[in-house]
PDB file of N, CA, C and O in Angstrom:
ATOM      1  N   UNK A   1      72.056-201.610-117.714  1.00  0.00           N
ATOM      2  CA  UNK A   1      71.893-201.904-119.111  1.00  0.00           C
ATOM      3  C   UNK A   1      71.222-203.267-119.229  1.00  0.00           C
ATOM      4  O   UNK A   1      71.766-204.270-118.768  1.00  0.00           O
ATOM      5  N   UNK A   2      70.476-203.293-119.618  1.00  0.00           N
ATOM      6  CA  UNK A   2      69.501-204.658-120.348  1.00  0.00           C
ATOM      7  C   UNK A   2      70.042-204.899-121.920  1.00  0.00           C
ATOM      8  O   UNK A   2      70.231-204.091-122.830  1.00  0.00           O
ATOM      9  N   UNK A   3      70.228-206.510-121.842  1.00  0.00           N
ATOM     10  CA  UNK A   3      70.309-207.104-123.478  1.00  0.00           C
ATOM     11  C   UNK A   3      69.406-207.797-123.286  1.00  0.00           C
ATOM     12  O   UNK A   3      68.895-208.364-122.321  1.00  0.00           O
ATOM     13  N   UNK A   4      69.101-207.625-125.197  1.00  0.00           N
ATOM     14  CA  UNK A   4      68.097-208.645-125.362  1.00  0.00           C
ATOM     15  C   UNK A   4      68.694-209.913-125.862  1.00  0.00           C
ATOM     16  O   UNK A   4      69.749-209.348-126.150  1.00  0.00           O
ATOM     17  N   UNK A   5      68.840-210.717-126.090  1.00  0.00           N
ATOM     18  CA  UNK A   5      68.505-212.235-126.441  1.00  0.00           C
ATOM     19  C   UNK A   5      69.398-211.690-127.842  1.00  0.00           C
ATOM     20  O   UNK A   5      68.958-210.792-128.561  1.00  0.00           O
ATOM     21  N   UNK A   6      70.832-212.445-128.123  1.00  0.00           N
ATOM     22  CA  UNK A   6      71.406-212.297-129.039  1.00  0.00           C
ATOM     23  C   UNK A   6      72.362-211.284-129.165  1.00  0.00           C
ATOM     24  O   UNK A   6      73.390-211.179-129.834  1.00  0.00           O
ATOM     25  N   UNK A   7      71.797-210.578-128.382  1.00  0.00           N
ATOM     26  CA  UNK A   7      73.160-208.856-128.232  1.00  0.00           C
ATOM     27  C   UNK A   7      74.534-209.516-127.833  1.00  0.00           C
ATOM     28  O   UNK A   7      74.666-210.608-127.281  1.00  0.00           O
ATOM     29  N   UNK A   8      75.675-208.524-128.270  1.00  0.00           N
ATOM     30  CA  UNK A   8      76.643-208.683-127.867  1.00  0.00           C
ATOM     31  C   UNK A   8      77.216-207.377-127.123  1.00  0.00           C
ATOM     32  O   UNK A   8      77.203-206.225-127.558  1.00  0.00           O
ATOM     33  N   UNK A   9      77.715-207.827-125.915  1.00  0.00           N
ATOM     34  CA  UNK A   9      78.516-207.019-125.094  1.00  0.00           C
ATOM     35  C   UNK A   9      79.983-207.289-125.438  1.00  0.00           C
ATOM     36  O   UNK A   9      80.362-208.458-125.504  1.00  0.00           O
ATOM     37  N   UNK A  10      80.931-206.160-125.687  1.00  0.00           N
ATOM     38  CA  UNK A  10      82.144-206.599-125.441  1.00  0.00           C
ATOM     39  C   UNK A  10      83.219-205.490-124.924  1.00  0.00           C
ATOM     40  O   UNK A  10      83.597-204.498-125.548  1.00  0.00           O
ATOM     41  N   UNK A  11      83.627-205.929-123.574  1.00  0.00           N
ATOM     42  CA  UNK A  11      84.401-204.915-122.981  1.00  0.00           C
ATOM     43  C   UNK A  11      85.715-205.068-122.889  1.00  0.00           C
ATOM     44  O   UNK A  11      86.125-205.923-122.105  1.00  0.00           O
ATOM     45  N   UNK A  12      86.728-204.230-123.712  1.00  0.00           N
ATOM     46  CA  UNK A  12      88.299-203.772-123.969  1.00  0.00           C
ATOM     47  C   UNK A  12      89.124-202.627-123.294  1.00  0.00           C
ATOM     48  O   UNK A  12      88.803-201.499-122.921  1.00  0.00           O
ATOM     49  N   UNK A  13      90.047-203.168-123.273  1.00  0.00           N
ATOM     50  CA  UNK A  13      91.030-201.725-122.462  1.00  0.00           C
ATOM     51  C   UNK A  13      91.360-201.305-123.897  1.00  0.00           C
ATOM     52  O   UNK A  13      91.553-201.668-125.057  1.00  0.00           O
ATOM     53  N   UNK A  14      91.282-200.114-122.871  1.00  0.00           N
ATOM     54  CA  UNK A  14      92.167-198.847-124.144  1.00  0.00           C
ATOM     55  C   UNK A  14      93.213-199.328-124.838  1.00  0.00           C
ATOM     56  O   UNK A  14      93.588-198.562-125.725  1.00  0.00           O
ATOM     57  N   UNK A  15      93.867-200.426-124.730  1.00  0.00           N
ATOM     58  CA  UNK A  15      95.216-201.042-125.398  1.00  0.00           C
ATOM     59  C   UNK A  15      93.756-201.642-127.397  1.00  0.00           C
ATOM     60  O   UNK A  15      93.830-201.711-128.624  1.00  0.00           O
ATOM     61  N   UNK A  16      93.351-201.733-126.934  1.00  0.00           N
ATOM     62  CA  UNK A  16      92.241-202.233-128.305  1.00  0.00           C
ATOM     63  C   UNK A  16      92.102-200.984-128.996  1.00  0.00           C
ATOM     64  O   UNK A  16      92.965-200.689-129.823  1.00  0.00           O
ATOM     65  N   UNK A  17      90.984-200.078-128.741  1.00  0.00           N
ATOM     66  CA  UNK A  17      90.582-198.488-129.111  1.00  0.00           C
ATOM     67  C   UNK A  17      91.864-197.799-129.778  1.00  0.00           C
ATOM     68  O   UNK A  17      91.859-197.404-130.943  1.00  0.00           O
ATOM     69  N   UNK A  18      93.250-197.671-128.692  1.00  0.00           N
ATOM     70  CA  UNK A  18      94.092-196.736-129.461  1.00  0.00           C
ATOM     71  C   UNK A  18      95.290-197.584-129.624  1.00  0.00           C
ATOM     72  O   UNK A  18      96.393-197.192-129.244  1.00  0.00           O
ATOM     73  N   UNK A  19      95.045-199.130-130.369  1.00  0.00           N
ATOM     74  CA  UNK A  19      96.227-199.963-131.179  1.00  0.00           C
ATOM     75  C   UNK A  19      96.544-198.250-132.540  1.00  0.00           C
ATOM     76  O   UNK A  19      95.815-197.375-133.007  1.00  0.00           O
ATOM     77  N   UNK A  20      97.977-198.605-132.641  1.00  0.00           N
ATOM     78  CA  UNK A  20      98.570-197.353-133.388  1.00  0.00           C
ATOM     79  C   UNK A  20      98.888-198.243-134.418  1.00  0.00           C
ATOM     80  O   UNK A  20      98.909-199.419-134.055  1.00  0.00           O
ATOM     81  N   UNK A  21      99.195-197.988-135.847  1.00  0.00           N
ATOM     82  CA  UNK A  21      99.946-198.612-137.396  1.00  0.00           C
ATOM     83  C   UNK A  21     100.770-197.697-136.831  1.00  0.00           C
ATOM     84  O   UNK A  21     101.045-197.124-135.777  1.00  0.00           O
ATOM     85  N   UNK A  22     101.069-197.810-138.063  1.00  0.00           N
ATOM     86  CA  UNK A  22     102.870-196.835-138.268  1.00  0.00           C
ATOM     87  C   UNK A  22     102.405-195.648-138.995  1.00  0.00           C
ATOM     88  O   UNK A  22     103.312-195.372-139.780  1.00  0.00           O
ATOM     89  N   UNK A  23     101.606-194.950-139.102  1.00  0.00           N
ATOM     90  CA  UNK A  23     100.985-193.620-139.421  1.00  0.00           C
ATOM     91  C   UNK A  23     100.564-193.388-138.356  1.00  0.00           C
ATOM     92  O   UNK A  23      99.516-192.750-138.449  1.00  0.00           O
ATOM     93  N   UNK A  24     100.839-193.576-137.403  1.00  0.00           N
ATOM     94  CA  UNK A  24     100.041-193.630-135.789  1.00  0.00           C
ATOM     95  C   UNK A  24      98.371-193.352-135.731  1.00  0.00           C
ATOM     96  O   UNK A  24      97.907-192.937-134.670  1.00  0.00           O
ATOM     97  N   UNK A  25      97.749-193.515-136.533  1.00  0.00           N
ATOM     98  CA  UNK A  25      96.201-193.464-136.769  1.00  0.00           C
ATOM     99  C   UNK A  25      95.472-195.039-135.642  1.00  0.00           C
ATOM    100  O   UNK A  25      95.260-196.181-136.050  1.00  0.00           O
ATOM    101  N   UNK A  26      95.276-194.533-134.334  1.00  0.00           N
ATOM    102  CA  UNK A  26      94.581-195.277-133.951  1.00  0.00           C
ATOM    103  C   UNK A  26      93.210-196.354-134.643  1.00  0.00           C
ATOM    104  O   UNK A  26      92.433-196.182-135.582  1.00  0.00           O
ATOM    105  N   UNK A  27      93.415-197.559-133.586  1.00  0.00           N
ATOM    106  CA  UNK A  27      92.534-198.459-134.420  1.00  0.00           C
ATOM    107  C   UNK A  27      91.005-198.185-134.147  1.00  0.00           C
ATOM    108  O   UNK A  27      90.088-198.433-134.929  1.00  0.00           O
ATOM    109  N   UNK A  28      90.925-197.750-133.171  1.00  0.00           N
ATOM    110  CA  UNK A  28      89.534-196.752-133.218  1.00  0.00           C
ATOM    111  C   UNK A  28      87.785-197.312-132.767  1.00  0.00           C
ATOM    112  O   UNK A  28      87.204-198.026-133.584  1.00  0.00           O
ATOM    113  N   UNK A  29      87.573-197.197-132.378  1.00  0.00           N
ATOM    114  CA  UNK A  29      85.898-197.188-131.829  1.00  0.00           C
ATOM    115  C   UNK A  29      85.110-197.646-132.931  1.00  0.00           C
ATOM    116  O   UNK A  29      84.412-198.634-132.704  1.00  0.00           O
ATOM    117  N   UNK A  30      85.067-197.118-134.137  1.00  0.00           N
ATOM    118  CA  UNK A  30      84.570-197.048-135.634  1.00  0.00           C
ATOM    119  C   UNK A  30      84.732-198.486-136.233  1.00  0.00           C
ATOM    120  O   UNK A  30      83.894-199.188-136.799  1.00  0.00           O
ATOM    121  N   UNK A  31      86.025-198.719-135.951  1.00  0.00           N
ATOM    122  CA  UNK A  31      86.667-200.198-136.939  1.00  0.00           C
ATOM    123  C   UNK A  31      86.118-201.588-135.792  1.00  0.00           C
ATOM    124  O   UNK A  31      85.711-202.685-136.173  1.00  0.00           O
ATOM    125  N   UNK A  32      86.238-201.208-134.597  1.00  0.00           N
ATOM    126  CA  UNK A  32      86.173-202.334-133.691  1.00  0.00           C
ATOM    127  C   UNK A  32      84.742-202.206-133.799  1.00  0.00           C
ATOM    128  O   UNK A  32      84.429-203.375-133.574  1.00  0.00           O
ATOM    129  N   UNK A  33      83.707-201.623-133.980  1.00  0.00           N
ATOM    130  CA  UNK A  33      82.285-201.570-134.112  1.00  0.00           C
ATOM    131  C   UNK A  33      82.053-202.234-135.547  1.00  0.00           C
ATOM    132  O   UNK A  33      81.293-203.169-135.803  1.00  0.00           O
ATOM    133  N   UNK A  34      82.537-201.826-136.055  1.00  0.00           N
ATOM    134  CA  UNK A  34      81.963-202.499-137.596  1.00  0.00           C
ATOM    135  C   UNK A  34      82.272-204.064-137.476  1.00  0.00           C
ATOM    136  O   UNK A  34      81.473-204.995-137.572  1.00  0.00           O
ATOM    137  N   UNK A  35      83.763-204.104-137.219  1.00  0.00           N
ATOM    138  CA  UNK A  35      84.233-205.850-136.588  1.00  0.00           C
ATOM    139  C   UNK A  35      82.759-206.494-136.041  1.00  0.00           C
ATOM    140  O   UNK A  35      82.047-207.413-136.449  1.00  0.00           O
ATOM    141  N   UNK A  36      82.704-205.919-135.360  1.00  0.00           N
ATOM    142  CA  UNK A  36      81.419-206.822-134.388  1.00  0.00           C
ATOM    143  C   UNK A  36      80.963-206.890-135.128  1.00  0.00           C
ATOM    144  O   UNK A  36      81.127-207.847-135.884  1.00  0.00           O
ATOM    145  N   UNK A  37      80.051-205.855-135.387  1.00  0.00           N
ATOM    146  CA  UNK A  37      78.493-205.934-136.661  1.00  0.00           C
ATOM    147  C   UNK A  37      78.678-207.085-138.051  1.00  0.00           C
ATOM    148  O   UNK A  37      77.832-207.884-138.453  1.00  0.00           O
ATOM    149  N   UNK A  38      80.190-206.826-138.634  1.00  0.00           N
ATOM    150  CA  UNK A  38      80.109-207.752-139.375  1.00  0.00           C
ATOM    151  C   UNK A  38      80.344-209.182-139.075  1.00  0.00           C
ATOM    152  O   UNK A  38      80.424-209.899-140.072  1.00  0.00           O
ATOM    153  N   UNK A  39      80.478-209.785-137.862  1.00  0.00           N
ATOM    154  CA  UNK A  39      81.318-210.927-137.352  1.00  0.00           C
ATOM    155  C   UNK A  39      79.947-211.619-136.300  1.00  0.00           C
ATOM    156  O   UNK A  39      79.959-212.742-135.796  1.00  0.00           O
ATOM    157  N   UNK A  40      78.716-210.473-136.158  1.00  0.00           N
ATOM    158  CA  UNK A  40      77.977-210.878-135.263  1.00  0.00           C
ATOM    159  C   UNK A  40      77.437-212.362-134.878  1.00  0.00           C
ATOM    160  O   UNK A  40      77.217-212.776-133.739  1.00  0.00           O
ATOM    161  N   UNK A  41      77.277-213.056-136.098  1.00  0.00           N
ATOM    162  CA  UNK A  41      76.813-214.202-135.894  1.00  0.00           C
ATOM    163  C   UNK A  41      78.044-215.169-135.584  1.00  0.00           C
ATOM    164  O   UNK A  41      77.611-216.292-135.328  1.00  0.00           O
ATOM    165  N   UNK A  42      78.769-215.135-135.552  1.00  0.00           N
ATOM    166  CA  UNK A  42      80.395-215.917-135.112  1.00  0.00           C
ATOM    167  C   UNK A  42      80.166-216.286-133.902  1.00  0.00           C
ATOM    168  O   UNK A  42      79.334-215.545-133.378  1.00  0.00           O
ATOM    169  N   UNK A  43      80.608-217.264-133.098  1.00  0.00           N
ATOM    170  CA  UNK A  43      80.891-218.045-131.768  1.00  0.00           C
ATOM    171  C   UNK A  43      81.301-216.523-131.304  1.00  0.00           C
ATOM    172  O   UNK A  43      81.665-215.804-132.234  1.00  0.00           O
ATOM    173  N   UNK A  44      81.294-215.944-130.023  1.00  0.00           N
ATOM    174  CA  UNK A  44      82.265-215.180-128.859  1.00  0.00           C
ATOM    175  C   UNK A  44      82.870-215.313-129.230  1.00  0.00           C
ATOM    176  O   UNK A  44      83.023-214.537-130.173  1.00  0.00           O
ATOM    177  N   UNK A  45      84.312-216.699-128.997  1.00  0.00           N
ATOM    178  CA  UNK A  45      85.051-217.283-128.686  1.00  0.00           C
ATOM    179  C   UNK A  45      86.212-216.656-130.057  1.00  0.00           C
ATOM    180  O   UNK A  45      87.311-216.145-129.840  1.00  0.00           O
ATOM    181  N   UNK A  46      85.569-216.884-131.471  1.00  0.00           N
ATOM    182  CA  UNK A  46      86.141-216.549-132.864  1.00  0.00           C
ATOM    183  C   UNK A  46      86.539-214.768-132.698  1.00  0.00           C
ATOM    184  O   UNK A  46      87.456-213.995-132.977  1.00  0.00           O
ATOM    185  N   UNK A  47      84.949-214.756-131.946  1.00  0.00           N
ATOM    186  CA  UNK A  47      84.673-213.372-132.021  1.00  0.00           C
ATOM    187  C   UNK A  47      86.273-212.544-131.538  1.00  0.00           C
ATOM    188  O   UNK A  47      87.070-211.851-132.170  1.00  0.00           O
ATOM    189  N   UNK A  48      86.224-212.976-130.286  1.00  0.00           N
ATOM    190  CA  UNK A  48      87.188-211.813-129.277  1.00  0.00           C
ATOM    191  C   UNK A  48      89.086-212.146-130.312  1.00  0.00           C
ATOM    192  O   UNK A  48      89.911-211.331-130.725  1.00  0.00           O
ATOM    193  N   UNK A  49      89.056-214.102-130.371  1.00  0.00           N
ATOM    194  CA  UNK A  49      90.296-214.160-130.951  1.00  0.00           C
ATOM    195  C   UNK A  49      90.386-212.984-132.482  1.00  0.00           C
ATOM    196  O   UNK A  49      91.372-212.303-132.762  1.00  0.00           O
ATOM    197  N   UNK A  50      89.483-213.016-133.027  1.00  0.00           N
ATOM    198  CA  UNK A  50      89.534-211.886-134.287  1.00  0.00           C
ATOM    199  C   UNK A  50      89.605-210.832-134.221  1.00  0.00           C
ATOM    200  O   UNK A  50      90.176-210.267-135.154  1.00  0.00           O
ATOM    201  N   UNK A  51      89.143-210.121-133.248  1.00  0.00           N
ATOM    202  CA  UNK A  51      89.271-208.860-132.749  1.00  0.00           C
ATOM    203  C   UNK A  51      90.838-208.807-131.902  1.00  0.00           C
ATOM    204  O   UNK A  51      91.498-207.810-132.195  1.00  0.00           O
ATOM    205  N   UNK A  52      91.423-209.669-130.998  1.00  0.00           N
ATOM    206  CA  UNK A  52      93.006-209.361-130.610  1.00  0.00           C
ATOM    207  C   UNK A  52      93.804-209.537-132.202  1.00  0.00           C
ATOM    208  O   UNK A  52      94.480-208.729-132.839  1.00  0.00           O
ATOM    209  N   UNK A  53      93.470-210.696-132.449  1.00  0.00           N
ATOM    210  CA  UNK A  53      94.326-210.853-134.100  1.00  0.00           C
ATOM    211  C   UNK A  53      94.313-209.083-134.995  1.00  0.00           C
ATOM    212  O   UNK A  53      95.280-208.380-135.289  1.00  0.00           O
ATOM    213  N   UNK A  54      93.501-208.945-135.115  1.00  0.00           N
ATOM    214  CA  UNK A  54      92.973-207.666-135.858  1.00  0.00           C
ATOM    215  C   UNK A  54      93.759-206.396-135.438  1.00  0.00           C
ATOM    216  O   UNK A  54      93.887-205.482-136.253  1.00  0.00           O
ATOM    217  N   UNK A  55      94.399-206.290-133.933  1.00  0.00           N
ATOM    218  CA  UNK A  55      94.924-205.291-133.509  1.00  0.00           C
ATOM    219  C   UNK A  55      96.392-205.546-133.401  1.00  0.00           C
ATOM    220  O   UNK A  55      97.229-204.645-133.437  1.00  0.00           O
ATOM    221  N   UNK A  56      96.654-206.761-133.274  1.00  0.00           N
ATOM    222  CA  UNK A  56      98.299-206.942-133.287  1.00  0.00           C
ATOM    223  C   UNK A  56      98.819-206.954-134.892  1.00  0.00           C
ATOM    224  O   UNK A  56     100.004-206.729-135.140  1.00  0.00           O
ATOM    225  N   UNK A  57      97.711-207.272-136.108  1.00  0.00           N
ATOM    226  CA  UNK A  57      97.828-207.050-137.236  1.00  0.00           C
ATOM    227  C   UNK A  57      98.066-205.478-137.665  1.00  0.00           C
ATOM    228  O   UNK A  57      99.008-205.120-138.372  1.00  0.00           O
ATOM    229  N   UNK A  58      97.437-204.923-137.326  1.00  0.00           N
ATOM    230  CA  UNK A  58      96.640-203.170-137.481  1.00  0.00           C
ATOM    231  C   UNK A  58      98.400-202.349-136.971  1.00  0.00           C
ATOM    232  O   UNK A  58      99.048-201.552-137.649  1.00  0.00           O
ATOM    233  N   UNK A  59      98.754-202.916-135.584  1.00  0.00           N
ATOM    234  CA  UNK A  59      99.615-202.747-135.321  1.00  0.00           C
ATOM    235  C   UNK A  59     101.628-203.094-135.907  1.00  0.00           C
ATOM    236  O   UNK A  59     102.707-202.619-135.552  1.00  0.00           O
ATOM    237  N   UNK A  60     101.238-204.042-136.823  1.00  0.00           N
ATOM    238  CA  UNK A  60     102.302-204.743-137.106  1.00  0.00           C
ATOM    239  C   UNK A  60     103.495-206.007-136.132  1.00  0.00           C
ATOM    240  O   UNK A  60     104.567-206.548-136.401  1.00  0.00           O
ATOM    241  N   UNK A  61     102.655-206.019-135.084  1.00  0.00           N
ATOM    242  CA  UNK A  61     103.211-206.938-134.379  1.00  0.00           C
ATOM    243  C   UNK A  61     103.994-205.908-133.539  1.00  0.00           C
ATOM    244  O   UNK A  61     104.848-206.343-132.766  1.00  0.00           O
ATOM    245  N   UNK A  62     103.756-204.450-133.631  1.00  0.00           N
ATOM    246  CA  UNK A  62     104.693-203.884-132.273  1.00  0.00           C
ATOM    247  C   UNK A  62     103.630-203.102-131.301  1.00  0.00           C
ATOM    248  O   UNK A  62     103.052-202.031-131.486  1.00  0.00           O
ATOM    249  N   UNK A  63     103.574-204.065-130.140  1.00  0.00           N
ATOM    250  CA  UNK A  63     102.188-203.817-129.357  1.00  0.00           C
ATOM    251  C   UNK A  63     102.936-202.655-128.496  1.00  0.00           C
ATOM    252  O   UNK A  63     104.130-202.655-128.197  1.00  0.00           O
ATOM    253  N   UNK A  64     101.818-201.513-128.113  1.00  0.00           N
ATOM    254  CA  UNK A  64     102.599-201.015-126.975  1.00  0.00           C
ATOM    255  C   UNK A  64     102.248-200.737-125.930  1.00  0.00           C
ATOM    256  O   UNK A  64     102.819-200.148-125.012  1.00  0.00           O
ATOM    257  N   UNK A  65     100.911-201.314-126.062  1.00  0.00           N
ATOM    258  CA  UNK A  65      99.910-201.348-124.498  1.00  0.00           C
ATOM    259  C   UNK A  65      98.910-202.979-124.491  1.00  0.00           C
ATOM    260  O   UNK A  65      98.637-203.700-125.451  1.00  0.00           O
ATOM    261  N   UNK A  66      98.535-203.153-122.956  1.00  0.00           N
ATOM    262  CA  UNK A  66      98.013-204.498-123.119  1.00  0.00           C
ATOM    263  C   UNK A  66      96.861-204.859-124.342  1.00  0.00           C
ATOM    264  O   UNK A  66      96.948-203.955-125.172  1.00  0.00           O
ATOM    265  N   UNK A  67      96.170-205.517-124.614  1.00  0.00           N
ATOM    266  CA  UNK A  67      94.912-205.575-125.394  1.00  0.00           C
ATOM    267  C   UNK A  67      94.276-207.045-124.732  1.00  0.00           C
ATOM    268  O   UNK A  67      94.656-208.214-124.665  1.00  0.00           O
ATOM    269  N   UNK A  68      92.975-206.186-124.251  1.00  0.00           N
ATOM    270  CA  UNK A  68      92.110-207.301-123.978  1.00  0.00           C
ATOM    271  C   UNK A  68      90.618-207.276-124.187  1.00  0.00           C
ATOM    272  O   UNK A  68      89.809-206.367-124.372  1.00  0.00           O
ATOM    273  N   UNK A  69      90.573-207.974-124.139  1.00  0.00           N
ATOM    274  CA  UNK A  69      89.091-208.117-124.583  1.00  0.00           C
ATOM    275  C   UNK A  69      88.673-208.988-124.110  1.00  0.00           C
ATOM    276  O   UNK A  69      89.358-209.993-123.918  1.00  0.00           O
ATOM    277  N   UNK A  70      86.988-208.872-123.646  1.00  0.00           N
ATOM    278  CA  UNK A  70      85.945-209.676-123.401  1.00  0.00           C
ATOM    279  C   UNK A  70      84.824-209.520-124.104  1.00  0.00           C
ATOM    280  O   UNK A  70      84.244-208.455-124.314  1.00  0.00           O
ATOM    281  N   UNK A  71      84.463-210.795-124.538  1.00  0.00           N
ATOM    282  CA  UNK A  71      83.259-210.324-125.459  1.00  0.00           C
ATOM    283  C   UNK A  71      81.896-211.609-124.630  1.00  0.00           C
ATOM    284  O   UNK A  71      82.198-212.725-124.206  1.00  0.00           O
ATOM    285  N   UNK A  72      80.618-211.067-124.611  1.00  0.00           N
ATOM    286  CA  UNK A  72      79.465-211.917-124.095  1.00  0.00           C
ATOM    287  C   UNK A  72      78.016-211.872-124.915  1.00  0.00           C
ATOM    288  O   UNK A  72      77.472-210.808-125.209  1.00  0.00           O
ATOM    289  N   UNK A  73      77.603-212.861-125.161  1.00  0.00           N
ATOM    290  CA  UNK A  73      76.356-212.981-125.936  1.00  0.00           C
ATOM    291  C   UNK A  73      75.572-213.182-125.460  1.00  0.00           C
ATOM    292  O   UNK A  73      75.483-214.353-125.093  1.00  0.00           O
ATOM    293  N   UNK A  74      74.327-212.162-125.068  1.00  0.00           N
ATOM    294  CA  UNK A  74      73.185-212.470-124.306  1.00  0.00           C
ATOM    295  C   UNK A  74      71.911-214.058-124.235  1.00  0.00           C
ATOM    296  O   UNK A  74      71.925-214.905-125.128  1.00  0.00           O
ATOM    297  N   UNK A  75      71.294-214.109-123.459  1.00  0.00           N
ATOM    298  CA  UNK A  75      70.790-215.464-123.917  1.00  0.00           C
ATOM    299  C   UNK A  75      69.316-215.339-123.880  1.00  0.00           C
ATOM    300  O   UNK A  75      68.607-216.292-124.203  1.00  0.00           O
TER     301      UNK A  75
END
């Protein structure tokens, strides 16, 4: 895979993708994509903390798998 200049890569365990609410409706591929897109111009750094914040929120504070994330901005 090639980035260009400005792309963002960001690679998560499945603990991110299927964070559950209490309707058990995973947090999903869809929501963590839009996150980015709308957050794109943000530091990484804001980036990835907003995206864990976002899933222990989504979740209510009852995690039940790891969540991690890496996020990288091409140069």
């Amino acid at each position: 895979m090639q980035l260009a200049p400005g792309d963002i890569l960001m690679i998560c365990s499945d603990g991110v993708i299927e964070a559950a609410n209490y309707r058990d409706e995973q947090f999903g591929d869809d929501r963590l994509i839009d996150m980015i897109r709308a957050q794109r111009h943000d530091p990484i750094a804001k980036l990835v903390t907003d995206v864990t914040s976002a899933i222990h929120a989504y979740q209510f504070g009852a995690q039940a798998d790891d969540v991690t994330a890496v996020g990288l901005r091409a140069r």
